[in-house]
C-alpha positions in Angstrom: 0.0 0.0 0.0 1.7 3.6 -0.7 2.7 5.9 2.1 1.6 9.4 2.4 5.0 10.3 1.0 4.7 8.0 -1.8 0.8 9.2 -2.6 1.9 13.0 -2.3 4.6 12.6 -4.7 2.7 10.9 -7.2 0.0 13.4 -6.9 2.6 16.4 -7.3 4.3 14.4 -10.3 1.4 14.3 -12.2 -0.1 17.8 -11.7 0.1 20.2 -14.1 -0.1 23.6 -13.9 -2.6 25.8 -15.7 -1.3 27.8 -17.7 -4.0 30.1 -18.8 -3.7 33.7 -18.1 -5.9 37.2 -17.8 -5.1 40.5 -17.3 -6.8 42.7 -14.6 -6.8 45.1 -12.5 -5.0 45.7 -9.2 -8.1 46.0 -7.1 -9.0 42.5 -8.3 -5.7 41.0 -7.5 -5.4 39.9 -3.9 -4.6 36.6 -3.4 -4.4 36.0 -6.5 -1.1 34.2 -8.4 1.6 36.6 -10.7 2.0 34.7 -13.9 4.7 37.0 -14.7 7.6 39.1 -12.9 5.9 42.5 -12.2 8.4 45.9 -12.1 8.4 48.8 -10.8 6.9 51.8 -13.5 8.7 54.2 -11.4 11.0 55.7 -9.3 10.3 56.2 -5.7 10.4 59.0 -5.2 10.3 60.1 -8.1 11.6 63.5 -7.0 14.7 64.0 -4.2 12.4 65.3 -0.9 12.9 66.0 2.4 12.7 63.3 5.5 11.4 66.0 8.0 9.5 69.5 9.4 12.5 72.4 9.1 14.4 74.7 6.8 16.3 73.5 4.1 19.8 75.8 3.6 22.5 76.2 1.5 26.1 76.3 3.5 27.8 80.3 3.9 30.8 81.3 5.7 28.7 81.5 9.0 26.5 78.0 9.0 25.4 79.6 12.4 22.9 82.0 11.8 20.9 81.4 8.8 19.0 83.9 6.8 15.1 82.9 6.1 13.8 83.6 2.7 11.0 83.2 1.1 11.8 82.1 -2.7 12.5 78.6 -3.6 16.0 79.1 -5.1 18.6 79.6 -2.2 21.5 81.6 -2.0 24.3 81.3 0.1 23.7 81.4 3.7 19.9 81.4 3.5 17.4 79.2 3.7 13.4 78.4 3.3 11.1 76.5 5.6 10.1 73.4 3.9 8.1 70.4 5.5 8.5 66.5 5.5 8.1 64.9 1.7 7.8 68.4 0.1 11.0 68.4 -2.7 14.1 70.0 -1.7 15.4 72.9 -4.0 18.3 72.1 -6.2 20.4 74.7 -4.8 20.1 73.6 -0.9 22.8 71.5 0.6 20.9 69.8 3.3 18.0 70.3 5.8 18.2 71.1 9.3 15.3 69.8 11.8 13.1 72.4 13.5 13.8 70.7 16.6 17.7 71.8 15.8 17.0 75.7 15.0 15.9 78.7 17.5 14.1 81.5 16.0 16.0 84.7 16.3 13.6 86.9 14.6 11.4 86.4 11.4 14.7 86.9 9.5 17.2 84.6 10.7 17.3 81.2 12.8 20.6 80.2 15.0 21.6 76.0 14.1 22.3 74.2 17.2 25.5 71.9 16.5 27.0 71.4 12.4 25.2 69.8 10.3 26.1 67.6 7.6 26.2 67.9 3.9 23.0 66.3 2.3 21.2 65.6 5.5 17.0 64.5 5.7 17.8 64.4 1.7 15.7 61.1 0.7 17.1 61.0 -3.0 15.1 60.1 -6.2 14.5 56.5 -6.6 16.4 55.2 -3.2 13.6 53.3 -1.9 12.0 51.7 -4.8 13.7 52.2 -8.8 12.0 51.9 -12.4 12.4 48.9 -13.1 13.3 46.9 -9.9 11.4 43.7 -9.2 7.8 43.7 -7.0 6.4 40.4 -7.6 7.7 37.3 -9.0 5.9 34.5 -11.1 3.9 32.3 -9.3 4.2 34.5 -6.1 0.5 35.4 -4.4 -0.6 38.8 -4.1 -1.0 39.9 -0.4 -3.0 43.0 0.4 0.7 45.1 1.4 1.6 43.3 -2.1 -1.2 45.4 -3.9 -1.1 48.2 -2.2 2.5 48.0 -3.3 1.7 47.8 -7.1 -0.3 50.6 -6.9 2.6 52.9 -5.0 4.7 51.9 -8.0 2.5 52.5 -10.6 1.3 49.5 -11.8 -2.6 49.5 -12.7 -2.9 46.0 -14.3 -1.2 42.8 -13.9 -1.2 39.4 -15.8 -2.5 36.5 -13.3 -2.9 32.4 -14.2 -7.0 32.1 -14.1 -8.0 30.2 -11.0 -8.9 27.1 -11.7 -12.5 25.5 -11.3 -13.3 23.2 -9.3 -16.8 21.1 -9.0 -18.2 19.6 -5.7 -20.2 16.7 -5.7 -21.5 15.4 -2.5 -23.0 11.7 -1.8 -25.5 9.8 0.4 -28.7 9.1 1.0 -28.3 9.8 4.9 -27.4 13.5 4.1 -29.5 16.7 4.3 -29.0 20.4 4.0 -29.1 21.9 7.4 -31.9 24.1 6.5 -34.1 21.2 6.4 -35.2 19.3 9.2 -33.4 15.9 10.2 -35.0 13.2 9.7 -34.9 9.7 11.9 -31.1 8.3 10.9 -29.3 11.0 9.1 -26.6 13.7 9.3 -26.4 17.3 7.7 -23.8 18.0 5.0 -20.9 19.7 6.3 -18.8 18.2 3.6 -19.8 20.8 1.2 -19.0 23.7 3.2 -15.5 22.1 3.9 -14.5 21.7 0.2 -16.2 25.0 -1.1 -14.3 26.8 1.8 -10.9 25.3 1.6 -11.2 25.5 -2.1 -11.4 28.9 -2.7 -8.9 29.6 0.1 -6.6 27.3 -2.3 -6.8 29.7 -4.7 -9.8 28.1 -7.4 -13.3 28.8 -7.2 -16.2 25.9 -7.2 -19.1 25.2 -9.1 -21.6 23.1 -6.9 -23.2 19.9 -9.2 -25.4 19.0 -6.0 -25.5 16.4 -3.6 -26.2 12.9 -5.3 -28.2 10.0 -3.2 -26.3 6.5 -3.6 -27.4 5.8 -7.1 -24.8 4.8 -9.5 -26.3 5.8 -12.7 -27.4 9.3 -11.4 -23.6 9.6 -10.4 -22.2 8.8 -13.1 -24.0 11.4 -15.3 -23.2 14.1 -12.9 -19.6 13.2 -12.7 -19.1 12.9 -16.5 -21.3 16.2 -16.3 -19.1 18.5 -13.6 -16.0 17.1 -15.8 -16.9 18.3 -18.8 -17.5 21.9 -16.8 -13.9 22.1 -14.9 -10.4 21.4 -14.6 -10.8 19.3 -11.2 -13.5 17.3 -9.4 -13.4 16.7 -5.9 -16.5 13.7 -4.6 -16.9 13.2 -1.3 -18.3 9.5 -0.3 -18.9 6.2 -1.6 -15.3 5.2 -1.8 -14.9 2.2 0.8 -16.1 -0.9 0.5 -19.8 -0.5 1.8 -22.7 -1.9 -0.6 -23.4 1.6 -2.1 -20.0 2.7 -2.6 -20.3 3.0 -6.1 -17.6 6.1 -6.9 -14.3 3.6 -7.8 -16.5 1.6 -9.8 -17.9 4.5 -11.8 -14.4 6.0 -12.2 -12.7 2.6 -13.9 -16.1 2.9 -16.3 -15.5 5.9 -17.5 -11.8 5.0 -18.2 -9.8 7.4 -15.5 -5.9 6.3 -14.7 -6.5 5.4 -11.5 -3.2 6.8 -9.4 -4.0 6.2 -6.2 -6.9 4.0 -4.4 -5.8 3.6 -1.5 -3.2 5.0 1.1 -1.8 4.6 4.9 -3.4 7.3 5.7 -5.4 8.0 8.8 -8.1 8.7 9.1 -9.0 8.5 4.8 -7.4 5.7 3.7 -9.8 5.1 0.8 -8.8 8.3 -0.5 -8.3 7.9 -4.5 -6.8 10.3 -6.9 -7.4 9.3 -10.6 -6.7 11.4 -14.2 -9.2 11.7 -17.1 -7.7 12.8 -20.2 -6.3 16.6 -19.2 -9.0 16.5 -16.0 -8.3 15.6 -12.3 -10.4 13.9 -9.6 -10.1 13.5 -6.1 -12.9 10.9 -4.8 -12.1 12.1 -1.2 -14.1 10.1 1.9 -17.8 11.0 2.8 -16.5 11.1 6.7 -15.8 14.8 7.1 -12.7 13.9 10.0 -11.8 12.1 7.1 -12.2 14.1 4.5 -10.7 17.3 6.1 -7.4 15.3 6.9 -7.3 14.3 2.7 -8.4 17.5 1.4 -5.5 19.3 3.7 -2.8 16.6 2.9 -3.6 15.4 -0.4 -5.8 18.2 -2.6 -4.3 21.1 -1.2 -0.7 20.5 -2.4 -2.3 19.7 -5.7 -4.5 22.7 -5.6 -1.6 25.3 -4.9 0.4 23.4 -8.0 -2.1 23.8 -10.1 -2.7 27.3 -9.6 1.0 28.3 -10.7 2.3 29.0 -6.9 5.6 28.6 -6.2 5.1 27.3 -2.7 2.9 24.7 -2.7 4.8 21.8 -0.6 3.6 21.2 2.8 5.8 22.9 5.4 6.3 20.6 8.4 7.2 22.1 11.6 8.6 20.6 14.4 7.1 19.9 18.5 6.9 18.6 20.9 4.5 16.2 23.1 2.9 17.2 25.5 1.2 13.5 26.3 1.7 10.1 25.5 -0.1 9.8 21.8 -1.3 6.4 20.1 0.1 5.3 17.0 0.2 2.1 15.1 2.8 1.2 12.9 2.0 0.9 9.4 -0.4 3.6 9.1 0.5 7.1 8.7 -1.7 9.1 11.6 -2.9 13.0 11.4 -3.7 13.4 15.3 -5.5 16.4 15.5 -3.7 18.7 18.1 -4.0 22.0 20.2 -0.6 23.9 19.8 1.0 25.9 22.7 4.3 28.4 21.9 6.0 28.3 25.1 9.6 29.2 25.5 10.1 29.3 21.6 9.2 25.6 21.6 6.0 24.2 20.1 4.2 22.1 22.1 1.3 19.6 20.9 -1.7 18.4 23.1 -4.8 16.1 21.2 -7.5 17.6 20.9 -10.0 15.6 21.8 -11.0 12.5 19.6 -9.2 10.8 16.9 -12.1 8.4 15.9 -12.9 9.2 12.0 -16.2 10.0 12.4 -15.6 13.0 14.9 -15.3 15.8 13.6 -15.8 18.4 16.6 -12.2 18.0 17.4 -10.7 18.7 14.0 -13.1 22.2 14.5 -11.1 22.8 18.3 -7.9 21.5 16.7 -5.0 24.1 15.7 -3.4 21.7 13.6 -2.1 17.8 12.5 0.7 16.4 14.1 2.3 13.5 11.7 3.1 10.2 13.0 4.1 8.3 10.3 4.2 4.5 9.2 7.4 3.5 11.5 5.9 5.2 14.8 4.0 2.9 17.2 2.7 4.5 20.2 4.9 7.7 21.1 5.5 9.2 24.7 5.2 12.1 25.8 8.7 14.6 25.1 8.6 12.8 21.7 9.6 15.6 19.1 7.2 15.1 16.2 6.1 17.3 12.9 3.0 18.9 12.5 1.7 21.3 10.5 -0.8 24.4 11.5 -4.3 24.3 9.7 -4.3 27.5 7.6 -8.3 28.3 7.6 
C-alpha cells in the first residue's frame, strides 16, 4: 500500500499547472497568483524630498545663523522653511530639523551643532527604482503586495485564471441543514469544507449537488461536472460498503486510477485518478476524514495547479505534551492543540481521533504527523506537524 509520501509525490508528479492567463486590475488581484515578474513603473520618489519639518539651507561662511527667505532658489547662507516629503530645492545642501534651529527673529534662525552635507535628503528612486522587481511569477498577491503595485504604478497585472473546481456530495443519509433531520441521518458539512478550503486554495467551485447512492445518477453528474472544470473533488462512496459505487464508476469511465488507496489515517480510501487533461479527487464521505485528505492530499495539488511557487507542505517541528497512540503501518494526522512556550512548540490532542468526529478537528490548531514507522509515542517525543491554515 503507498505511504503518504509516496501518494503526495505521485499526486505532485502528475499535476500540471494551468497555464492560462488574464489581465486585470490591481483592485481584483489579492490573493491572486503573478504569472509573470511585475516591475516597478517608477522611481520612488520620483523627486529628491525631504525626510522632515524644518528649513532647508544652502552652507555660507557663517552655517550659524541662517537667513530665512521666502523664494525657492537659495543663496548662500539662506534658507526656506520646507516640511516632510515636500521636494528640496536644487540649490540647498541639506535640511536642518526644526527641533535643531531657534528662532531669532522672522529673518534669521541660529543651528544648534554642524550639520552635515545632504542631511533629511531622501534621493530620487532610493527606496524603490524603475524597473526593480515587485512580484515574482507564481508568487501570491498579499493586500501590502497590492497596495505596493499601486505605490509603483502598476494598474494591471497578468494573473494564471483560478482554476475550477466542481463539488459533488454523496449519500442518502445527508441533508442540508436548513431542512429538518429526519430519523437516521446527518447534515452536510462536507460541502461547506471543500467549497471553503477551495477557494482559500486559490480556485473557485461550481456546486453539481448532492447525489443519493445511485450509480447511474452519479455517473452522469460526474461525466457532467467534468466536462464543466479542470478538477473534481466527490466526497463519499469510496470504501467498501454496498453503495460505494464512486471507484467503480471511475474505472467505467476509463480514468488512470493513481491512487486508491493510502496509509493514511483517518481516509485511507482516499483515491486520486486522471481523465484525459482533468483531475479527480474521490475524497471520503467522513468529514474527520475528508478534512485530513483535502489538507494533505488536494491542497498541495490545488496550490500546483494554480501556478504557486510554494505549494509543498511545510512541516514544523514539536513537541509532546502526552503520550499519543500510533500504530505502525499507518500514517496518523492526530488532530492537536498547539501551545508556543519558551520558543518551543508544544502539541496536546484535541479531543477524539475516531474518524467519524469531527468536533475535534473544528477545536484542533493543527495535525501532528506520526508516520508508518511510529508505534505508540510518549510524551517529550519531538514530532512534525503542520498548522491548519483556515
Amino acid at each position: 500500500m503507498l505511504t503518504v509520501k509516496e501518494a503526495v509525490e505521485i499526486i505532485i508528479e502528475n499535476t500540471k499547472q494551468k497555464q492560462i492567463t488574464e489581465e486585470i486590475y490591481i483592485n481584483e488581484s489579492l490573493n491572486r497568483t503573478c504569472s509573470e515578474d511585475i516591475f516597478s513603473k517608477i522611481n520612488i520618489p520620483t523627486f529628491t524630498r525631504s525626510a522632515m519639518d524644518g528649513y532647508a539651507l544652502k552652507f555660507g561662511r557663517n552655517n550659524q545663523y541662517i537667513e530665512v527667505k521666502d523664494e525657492a532658489k537659495l543663496k548662500e547662507g539662506c534658507c526656506i522653511r520646507i516640511n516632510t516629503g515636500f521636494p528640496i530645492p536644487k540649490t540647498a545642501d541639506a535640511v536642518v530639523e526644526v527641533e535643531k534651529t531657534k528662532q531669532i527673529d522672522n529673518s534669521y534662525i541660529e543651528i544648534d551643532g554642524s550639520i552635515q552635507k545632504e542631511r533629511n535628503f531622501t534621493k530620487i528612486g532610493t527606496e524603490l527604482k524603475k524597473g526593480e522587481a515587485l512580484l515574482k511569477k507564481g508568487e501570491v498577491i498579499t493586500a501590502k503586495k497590492m497596495s505596493l503595485l499601486a505605490y509603483a504604478g502598476v494598474a494591471t497585472l497578468k494573473v494564471y485564471q483560478k482554476p475550477i473546481v466542481g463539488i459533488i456530495t454523496t449519500g442518502d443519509e445527508v441533508v442540508f441543514p436548513s431542512y429538518s433531520l429526519p430519523k437516521n441521518s446527518v447534515y452536510n458539512s462536507n460541502f461547506f469544507i471543500l467549497d471553503s478550503l477551495v477557494e482559500k486554495w486559490h480556485a473557485q467551485t461550481i456546486y453539481f449537488g448532492h447525489t443519493p447512492d445511485d450509480k447511474t445518477v452519479f455517473k452522469e453528474r460526474l461525466l457532467y461536472a467534468l466536462s464543466r472544470c479542470d478538477i473534481v473533488v466527490t466526497t463519499g462512496g469510496v470504501s467498501k460498503g454496498t453503495k460505494d459505487y464512486t471507484k467503480s464508476v471511475l474505472k467505467e469511465i476509463g480514468v488512470d486510477m493513481l491512487i486508491e488507496k493510502s496509509t493514511i489515517k483517518p481516509g485511507k480510501p482516499a483515491t486520486f485518478a486522471v481523465y484525459s487533461d482533468k483531475y479527480i479527487f474521490a475524497l471520503p464521505g467522513w468529514p474527520a476524514a475528508l478534512y485530513t485528505t483535502a489538507y494533505i492530499y488536494l491542497k498541495p495539488f490545488m496550490l500546483k495547479f494554480a501556478g504557486l511557487n510554494n505549494y509543498k507542505t511545510q512541516f514544523l517541528y514539536g513537541i509532546l505534551d502526552e503520550d499519543m497512540h500510533s500504530q505502525k503501518g499507518k500514517d496518523y494526522f492526530n488532530r492537536v492543540k498547539i501551545e508556543n512556550r519558551d520558543g518551543a512548540f508544544y502539541l496536546k490532542s484535541a479531543g477524539s481521533q475516531k474518524t467519524d468526529n469531527f468536533f475535534s478537528i473544528a477545536n484542533a490548531d493543527g495535525f501532528v504527523f506520526l508516520d508508518t514507522h511510529k508505534a505508540d509515542c510518549k510524551k517529550g517525543s519531538k514530532l512534525p506537524f503542520i498548522f491548519f491554515d483556515d
